[in-house]
Steps between C-alpha positions, in 0.01 A plus 500: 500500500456710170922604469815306552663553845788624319299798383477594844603899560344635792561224793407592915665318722414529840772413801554389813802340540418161502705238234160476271466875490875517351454242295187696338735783463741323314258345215328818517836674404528210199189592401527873447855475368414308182299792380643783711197509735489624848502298846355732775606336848251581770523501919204583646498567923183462618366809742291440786202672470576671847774706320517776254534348150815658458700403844840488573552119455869506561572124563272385258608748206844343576402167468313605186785674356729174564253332341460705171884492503533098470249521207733814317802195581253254364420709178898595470547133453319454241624846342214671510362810727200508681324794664414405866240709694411486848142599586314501774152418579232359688473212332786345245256284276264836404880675494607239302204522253489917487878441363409281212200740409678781533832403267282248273700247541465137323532291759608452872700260554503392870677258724306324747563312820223246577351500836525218705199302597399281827681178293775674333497705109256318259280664202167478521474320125316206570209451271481828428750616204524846576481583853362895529794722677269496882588089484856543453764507760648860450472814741241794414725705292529233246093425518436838435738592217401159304101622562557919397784504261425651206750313316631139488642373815780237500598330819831320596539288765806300637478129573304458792708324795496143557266339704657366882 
């Protein structure tokens, strides 16, 4: 990395709700505040190619909106205000990506869920130090944003559950 993370002014965060996505909101919202940056919050809903790009997406435009509201809560906690957008598309990586070109942000900083595999969550690290993004367990929106983003791409994760 070639600046201090505390240089940081121009920070995408993209949401959905889960407890890693907040969590990437709120050190995000650190971030940006120690040099009076900006945190853009992002929801993308995904369109089904069968459907107009523009659709009515009622109940998922209220989910998204619910969502981009517990990030503002998030981001008034830590005294700070975020813009949240809600976009829709047909695919939320390439969304995801088109956002950070477009407002040049820094970095995205994402929260991640790990898939689950046949014998539970475990990192492909094994004799090989850095796994490429294809080996690890995260869904495709992840994959693609770590492969296309013009910018650096930080990933949190919560503990992964205990083994039963």
């Amino acid at each position: 990395m070639d600046r201090n993370p505390t240089q940081l002014k121009e920070i995408l965060v993209p949401v959905d709700g889960s407890e890693a996505s907040l969590e990437a909101v709120a050190l995000a919202c650190t971030l940006a505040k120690r040099n009076k940056g900006k945190v853009y919050a992002v929801y993308v809903i995904e369109v089904a190619r069968s459907l107009p790009l523009d659709a009515e997406m009622g109940p998922e435009t209220e989910e998204g909106e619910r969502i981009l509201e517990k990030a503002e809560e998030v981001a008034r906690a830590e005294d700070f205000e975020l813009e949240g957008e809600l976009l829709q598309a047909r695919d939320a990586g390439h969304a995801i990506v088109d956002e950070a070109i477009e407002r040049g942000v820094e970095v995205i900083i994402m929260g991640v869920e790990p898939e689950p595999s046949e014998g539970g969550y475990e990192w492909p690290t094994e004799g090989k130090p850095h796994p490429v993004a294809s080996e690890l367990p995260l869904g495709h929106v992840a994959r693609y944003v770590i492969q296309y983003a013009p910018c650096e791409v930080w990933l949190i994760r919560r503990p992964l559950p205990e083994a039963s």
